[in-house]
KEBA-419196 format. One record per residue: residue number from 1; residue in one letter; chain; x, y, z of N, C-alpha, C in turn. Coordinates in nm, 4 decimals. Layout:
BEGIN
n=NUM | res=a | chain=A | nxx=X | nyy=Y | nzz=Z | caxx=X | cayy=Y | cazz=Z | cxx=X | cyy=Y | czz=Z
...
This chain:
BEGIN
n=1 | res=x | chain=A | nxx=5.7684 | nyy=-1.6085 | nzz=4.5386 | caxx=5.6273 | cayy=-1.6315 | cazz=4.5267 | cxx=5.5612 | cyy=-1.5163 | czz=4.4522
n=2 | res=x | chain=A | nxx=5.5131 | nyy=-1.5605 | nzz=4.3217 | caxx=5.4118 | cayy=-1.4437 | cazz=4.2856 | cxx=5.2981 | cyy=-1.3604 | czz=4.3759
n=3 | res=x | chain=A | nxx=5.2235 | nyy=-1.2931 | nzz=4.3502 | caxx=5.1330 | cayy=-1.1860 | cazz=4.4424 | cxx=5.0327 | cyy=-1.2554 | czz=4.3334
n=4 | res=x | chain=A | nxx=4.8986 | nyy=-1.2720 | nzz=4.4210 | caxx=4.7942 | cayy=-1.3276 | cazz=4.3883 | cxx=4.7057 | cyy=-1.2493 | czz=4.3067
n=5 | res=x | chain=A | nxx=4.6313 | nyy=-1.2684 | nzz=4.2058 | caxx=4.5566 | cayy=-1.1257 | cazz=4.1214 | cxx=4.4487 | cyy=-1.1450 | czz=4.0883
n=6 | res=x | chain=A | nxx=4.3567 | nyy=-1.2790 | nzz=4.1505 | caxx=4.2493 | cayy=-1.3332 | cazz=4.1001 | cxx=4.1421 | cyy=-1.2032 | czz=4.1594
n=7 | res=x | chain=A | nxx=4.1596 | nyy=-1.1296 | nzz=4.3124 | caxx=4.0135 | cayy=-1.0175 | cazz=4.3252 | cxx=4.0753 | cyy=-0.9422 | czz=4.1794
n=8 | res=x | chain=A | nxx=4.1168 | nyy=-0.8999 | nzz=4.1658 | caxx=4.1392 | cayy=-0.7890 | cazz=4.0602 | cxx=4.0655 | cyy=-0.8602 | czz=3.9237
n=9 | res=x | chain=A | nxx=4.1253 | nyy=-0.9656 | nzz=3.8989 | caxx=4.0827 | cayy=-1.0202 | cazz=3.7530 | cxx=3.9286 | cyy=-1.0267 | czz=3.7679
n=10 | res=x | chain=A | nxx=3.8445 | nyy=-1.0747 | nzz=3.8552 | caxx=3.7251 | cayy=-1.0628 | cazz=3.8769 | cxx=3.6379 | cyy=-0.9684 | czz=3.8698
n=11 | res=x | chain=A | nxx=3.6454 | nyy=-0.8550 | nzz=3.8774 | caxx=3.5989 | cayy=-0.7411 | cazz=3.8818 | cxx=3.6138 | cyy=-0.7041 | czz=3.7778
n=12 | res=x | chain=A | nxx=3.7596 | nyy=-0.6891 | nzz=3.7050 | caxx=3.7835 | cayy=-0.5875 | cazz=3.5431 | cxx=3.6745 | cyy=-0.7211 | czz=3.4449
n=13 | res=x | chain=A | nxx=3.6739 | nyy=-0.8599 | nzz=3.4851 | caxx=3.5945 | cayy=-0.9266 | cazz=3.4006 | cxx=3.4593 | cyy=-0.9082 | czz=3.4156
n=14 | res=x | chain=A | nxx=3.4146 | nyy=-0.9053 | nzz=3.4958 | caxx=3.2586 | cayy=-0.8846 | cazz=3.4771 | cxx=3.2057 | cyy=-0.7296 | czz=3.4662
n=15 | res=x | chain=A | nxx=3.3063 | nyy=-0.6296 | nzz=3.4704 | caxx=3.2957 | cayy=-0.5069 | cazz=3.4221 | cxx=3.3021 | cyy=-0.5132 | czz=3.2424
n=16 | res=x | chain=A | nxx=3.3551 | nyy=-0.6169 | nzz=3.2014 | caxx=3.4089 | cayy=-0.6096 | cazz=3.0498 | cxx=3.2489 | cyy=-0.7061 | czz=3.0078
n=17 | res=x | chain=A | nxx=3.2153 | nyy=-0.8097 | nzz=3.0724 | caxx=3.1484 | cayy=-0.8731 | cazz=3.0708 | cxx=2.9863 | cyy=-0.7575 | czz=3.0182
n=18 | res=x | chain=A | nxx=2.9902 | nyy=-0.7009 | nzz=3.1520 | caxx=2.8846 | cayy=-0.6414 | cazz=3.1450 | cxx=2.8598 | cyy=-0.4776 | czz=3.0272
n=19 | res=x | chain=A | nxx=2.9841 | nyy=-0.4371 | nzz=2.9951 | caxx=3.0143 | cayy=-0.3533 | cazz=2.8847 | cxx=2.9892 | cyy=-0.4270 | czz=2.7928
n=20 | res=x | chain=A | nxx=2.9866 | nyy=-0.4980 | nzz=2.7520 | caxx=3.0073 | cayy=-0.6074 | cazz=2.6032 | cxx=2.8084 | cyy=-0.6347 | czz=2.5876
n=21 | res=x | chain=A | nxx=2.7312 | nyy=-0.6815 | nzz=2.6888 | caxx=2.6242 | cayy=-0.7120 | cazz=2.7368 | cxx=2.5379 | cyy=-0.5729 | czz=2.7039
n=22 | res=x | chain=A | nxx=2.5934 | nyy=-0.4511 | nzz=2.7342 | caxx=2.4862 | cayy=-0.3344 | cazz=2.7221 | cxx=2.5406 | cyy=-0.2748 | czz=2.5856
n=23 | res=x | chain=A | nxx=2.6833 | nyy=-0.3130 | nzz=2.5372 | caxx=2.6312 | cayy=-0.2682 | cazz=2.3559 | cxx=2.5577 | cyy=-0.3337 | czz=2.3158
n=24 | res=x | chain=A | nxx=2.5767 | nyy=-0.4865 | nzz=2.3188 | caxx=2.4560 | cayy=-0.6166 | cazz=2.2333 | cxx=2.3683 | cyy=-0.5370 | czz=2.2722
n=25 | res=x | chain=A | nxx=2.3126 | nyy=-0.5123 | nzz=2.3816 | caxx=2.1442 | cayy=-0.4508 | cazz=2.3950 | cxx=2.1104 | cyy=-0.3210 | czz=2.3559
n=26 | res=x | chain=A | nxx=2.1940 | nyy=-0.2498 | nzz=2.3120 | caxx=2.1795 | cayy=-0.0985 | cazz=2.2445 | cxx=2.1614 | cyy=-0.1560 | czz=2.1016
n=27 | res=x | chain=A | nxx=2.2248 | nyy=-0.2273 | nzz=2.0277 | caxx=2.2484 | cayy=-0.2907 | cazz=1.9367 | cxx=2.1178 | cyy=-0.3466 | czz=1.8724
n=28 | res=x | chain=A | nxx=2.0891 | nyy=-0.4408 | nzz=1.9537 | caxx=1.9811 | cayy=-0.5132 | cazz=1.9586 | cxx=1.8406 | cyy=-0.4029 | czz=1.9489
n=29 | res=x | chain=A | nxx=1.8200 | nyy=-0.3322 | nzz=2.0602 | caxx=1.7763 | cayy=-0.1533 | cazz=2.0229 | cxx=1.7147 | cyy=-0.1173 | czz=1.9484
n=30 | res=x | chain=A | nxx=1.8535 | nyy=-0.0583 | nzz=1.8717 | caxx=1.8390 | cayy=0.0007 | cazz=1.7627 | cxx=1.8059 | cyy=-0.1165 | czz=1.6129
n=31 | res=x | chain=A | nxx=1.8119 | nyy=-0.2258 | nzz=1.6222 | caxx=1.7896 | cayy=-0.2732 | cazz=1.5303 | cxx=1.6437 | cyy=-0.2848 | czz=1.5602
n=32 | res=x | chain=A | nxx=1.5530 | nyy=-0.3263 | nzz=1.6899 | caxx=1.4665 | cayy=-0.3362 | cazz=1.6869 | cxx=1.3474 | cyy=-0.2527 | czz=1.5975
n=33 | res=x | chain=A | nxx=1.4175 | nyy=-0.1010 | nzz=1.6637 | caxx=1.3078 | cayy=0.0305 | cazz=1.6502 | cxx=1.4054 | cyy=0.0522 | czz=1.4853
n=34 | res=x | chain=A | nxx=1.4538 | nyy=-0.0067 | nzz=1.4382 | caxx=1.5122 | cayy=-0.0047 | cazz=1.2806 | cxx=1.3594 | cyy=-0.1050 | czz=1.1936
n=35 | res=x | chain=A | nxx=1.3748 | nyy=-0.1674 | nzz=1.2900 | caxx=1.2641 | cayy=-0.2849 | cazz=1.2007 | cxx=1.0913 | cyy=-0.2397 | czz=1.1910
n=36 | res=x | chain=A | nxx=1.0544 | nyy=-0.2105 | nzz=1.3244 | caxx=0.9809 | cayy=-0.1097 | cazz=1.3381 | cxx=0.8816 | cyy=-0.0091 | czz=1.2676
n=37 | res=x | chain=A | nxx=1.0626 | nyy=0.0994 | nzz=1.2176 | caxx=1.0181 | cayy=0.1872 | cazz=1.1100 | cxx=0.9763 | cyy=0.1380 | czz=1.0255
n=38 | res=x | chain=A | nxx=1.0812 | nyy=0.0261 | nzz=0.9751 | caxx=1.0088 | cayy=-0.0332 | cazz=0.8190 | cxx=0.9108 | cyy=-0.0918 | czz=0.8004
n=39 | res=x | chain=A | nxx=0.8703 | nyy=-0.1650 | nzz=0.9356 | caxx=0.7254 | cayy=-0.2171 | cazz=0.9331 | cxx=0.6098 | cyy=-0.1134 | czz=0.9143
n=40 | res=x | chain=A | nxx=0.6131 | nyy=0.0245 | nzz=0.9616 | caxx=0.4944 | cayy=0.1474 | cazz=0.9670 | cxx=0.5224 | cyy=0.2033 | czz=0.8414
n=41 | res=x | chain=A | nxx=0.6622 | nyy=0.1798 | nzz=0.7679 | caxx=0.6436 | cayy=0.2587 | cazz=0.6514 | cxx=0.6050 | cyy=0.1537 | czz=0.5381
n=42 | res=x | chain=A | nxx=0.6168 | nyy=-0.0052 | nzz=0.5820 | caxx=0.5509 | cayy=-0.1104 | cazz=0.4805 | cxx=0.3982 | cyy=-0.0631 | czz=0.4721
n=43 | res=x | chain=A | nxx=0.3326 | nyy=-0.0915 | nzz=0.6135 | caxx=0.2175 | cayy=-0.0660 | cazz=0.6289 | cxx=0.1506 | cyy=0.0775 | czz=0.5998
n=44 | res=x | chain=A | nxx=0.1987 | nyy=0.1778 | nzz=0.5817 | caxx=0.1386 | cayy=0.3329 | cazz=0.5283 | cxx=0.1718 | cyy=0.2630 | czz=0.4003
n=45 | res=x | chain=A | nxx=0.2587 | nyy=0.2265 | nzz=0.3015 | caxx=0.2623 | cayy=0.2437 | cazz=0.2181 | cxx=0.1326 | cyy=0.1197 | czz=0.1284
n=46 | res=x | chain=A | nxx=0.1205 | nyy=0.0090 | nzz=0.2108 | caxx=0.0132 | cayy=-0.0685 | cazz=0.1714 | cxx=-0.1210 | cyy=-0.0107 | czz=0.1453
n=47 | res=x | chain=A | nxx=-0.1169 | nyy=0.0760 | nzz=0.2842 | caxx=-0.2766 | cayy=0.2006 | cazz=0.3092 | cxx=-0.3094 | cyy=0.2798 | czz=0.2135
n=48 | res=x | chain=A | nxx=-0.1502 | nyy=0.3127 | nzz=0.1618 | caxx=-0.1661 | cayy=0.3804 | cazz=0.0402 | cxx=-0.2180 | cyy=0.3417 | czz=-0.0874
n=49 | res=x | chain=A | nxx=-0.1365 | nyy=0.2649 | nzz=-0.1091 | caxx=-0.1751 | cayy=0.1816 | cazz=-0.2557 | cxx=-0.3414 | cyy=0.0930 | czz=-0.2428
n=50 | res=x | chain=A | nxx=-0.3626 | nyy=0.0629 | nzz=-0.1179 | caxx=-0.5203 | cayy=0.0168 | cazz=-0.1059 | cxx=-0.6326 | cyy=0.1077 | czz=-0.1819
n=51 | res=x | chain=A | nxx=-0.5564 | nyy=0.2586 | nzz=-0.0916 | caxx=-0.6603 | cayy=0.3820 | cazz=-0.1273 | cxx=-0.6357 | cyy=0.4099 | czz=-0.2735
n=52 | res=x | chain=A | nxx=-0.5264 | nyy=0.3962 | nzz=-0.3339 | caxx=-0.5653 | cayy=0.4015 | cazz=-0.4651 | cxx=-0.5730 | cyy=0.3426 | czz=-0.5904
n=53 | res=x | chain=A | nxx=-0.6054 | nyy=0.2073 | nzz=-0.5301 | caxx=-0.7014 | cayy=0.1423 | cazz=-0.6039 | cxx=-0.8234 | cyy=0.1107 | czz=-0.5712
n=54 | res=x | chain=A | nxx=-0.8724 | nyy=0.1712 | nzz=-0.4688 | caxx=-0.9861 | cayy=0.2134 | cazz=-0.4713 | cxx=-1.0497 | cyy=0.2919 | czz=-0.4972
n=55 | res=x | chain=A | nxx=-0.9741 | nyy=0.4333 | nzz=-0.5524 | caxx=-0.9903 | cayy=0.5239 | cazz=-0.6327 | cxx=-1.0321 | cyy=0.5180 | czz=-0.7906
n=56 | res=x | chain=A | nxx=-0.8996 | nyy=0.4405 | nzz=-0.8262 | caxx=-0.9415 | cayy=0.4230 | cazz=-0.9591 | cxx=-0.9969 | cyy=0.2889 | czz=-0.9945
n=57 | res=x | chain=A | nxx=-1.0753 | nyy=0.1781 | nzz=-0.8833 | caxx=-1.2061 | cayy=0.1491 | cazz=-0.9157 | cxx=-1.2897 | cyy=0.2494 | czz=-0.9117
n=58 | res=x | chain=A | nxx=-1.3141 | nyy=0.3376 | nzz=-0.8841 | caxx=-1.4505 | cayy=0.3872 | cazz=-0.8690 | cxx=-1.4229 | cyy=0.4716 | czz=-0.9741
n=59 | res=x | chain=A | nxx=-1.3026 | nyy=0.5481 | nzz=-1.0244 | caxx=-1.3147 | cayy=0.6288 | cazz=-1.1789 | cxx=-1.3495 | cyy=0.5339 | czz=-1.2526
n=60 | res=x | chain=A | nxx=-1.2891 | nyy=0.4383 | nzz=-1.2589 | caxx=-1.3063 | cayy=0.3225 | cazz=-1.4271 | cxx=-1.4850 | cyy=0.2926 | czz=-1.3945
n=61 | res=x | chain=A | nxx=-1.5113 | nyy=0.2531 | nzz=-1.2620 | caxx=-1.6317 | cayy=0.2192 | cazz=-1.2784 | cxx=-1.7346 | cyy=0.3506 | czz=-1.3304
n=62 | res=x | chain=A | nxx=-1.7048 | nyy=0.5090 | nzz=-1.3140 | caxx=-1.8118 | cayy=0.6299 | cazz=-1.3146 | cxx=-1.7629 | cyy=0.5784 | czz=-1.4908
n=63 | res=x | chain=A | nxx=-1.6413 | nyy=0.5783 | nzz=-1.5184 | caxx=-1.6453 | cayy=0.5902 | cazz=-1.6650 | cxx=-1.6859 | cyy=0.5145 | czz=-1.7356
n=64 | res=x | chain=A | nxx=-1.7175 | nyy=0.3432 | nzz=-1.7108 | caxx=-1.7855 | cayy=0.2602 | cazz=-1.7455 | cxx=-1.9487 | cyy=0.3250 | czz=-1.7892
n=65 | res=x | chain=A | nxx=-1.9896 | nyy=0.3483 | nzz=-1.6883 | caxx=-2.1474 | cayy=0.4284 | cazz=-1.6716 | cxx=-2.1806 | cyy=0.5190 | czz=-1.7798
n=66 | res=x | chain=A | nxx=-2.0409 | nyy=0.6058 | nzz=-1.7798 | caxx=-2.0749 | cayy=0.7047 | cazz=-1.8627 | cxx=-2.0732 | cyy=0.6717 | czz=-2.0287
n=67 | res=x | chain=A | nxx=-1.9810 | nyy=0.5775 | nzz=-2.0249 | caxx=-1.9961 | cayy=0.5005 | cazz=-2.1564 | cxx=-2.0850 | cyy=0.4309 | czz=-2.2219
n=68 | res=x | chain=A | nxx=-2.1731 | nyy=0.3578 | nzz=-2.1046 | caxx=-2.3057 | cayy=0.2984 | cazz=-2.1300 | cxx=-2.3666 | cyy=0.3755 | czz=-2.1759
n=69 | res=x | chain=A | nxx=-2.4035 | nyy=0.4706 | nzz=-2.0811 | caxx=-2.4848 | cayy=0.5803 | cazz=-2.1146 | cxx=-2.4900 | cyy=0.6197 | czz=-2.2152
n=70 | res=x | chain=A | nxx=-2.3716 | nyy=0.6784 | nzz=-2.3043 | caxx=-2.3596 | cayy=0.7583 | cazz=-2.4892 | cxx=-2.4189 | cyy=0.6571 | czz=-2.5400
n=71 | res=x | chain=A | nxx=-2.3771 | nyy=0.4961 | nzz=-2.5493 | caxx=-2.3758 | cayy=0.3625 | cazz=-2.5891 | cxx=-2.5624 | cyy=0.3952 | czz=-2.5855
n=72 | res=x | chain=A | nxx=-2.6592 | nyy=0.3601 | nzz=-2.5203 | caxx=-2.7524 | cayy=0.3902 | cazz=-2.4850 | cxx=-2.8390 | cyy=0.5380 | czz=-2.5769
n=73 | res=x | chain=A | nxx=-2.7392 | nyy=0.6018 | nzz=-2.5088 | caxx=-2.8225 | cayy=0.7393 | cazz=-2.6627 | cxx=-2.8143 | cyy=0.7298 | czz=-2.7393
n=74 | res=x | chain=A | nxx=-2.7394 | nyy=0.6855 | nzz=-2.8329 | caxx=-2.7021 | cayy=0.6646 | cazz=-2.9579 | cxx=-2.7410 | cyy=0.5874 | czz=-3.0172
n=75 | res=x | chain=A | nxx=-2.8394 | nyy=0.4453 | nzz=-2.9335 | caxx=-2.8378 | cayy=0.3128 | cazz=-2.9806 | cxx=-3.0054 | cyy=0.3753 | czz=-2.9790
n=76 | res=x | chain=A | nxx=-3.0402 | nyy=0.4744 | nzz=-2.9112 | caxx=-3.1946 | cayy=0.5575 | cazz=-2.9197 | cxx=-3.1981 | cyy=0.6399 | czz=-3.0121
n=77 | res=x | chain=A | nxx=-3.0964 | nyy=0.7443 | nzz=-3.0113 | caxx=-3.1452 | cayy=0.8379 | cazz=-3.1484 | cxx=-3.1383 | cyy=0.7598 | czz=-3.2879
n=78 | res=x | chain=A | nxx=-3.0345 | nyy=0.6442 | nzz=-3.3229 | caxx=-3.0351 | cayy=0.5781 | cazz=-3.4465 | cxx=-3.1802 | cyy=0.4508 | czz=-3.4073
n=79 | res=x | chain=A | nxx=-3.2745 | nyy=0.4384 | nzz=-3.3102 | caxx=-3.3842 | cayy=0.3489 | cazz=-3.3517 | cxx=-3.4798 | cyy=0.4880 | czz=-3.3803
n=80 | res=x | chain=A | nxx=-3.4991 | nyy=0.5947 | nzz=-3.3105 | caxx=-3.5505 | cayy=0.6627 | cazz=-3.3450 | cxx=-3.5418 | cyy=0.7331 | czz=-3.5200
n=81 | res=x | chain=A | nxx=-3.4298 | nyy=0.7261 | nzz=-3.5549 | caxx=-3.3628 | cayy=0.7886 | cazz=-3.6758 | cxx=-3.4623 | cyy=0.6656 | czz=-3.7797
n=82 | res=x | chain=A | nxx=-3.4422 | nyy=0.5372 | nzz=-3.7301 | caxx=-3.5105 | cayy=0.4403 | cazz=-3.8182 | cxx=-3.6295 | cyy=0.4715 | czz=-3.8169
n=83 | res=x | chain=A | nxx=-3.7077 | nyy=0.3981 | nzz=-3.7045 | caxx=-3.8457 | cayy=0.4156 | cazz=-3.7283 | cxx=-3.8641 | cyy=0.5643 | czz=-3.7857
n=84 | res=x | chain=A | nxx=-3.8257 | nyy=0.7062 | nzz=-3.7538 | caxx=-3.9106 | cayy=0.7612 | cazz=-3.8623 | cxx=-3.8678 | cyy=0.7596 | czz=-3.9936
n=85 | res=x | chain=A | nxx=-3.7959 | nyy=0.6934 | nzz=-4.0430 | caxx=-3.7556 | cayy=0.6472 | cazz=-4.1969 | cxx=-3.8064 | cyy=0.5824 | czz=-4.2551
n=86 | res=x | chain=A | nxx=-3.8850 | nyy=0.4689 | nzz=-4.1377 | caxx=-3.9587 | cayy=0.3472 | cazz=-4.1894 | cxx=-4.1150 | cyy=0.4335 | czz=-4.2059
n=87 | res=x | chain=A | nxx=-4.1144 | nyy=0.5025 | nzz=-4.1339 | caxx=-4.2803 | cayy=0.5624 | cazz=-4.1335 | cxx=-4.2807 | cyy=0.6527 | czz=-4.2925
n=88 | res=x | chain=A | nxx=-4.1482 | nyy=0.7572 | nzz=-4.3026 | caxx=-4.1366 | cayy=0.8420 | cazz=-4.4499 | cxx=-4.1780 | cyy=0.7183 | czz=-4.5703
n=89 | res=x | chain=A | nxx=-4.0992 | nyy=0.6290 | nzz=-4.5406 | caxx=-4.1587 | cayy=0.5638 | cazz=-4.6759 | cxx=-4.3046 | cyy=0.4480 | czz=-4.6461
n=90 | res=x | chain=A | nxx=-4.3603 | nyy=0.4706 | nzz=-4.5859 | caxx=-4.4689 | cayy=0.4008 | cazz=-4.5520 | cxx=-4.5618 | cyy=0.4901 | czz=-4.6040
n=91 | res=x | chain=A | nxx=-4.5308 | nyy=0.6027 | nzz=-4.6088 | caxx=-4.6615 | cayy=0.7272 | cazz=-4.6048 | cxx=-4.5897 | cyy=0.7928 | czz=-4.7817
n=92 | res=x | chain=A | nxx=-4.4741 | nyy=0.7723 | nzz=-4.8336 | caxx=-4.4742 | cayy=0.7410 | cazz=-4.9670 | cxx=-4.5359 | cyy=0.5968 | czz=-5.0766
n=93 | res=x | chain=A | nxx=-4.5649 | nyy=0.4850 | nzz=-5.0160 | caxx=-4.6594 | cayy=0.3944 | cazz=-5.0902 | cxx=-4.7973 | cyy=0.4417 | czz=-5.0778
């Protein structure tokens, strides 16, 4: 007659059982707080690129302004440049 071994097998199995069970969940873990990171470094890096294009809206827009602006003097000193040209020869007839 063989010797019976089923307490024994019971025990080393749900010891293997439960070893197998807490790598998956270390596993599982570390992939979590893996995903995590990449989500806070997606999101800083979105924060980032938000802030700078909101930056350089607001340069293109100061430089827009400032362009008007010359656009604007220039479009004054040449009416000014006219009218007194138109007056020199008004006061030559």
């Amino acid at each position: 007659m063989k010797p019976h071994r089923g307490p024994v097998v019971i025990p080393v199995t749900t010891i293997l059982i439960y070893t197998l069970f807490s790598i998956y969940d270390q596993r599982k873990d570390r992939a979590l707080e893996e995903l995590r990171m990449r989500q806070r470094d997606i999101a800083d890096g979105l924060e980032e690129k938000n802030e700078l294009i909101r930056e350089l809206y607001h340069r293109v827009k100061n430089n827009l302004q400032l362009v008007l602006s010359m656009i604007r003097l220039t479009l004054s000193t040449l009416l000014r440049a006219s009218t007194a040209e138109k007056d020199r020869q008004s006061n030559h007839r």
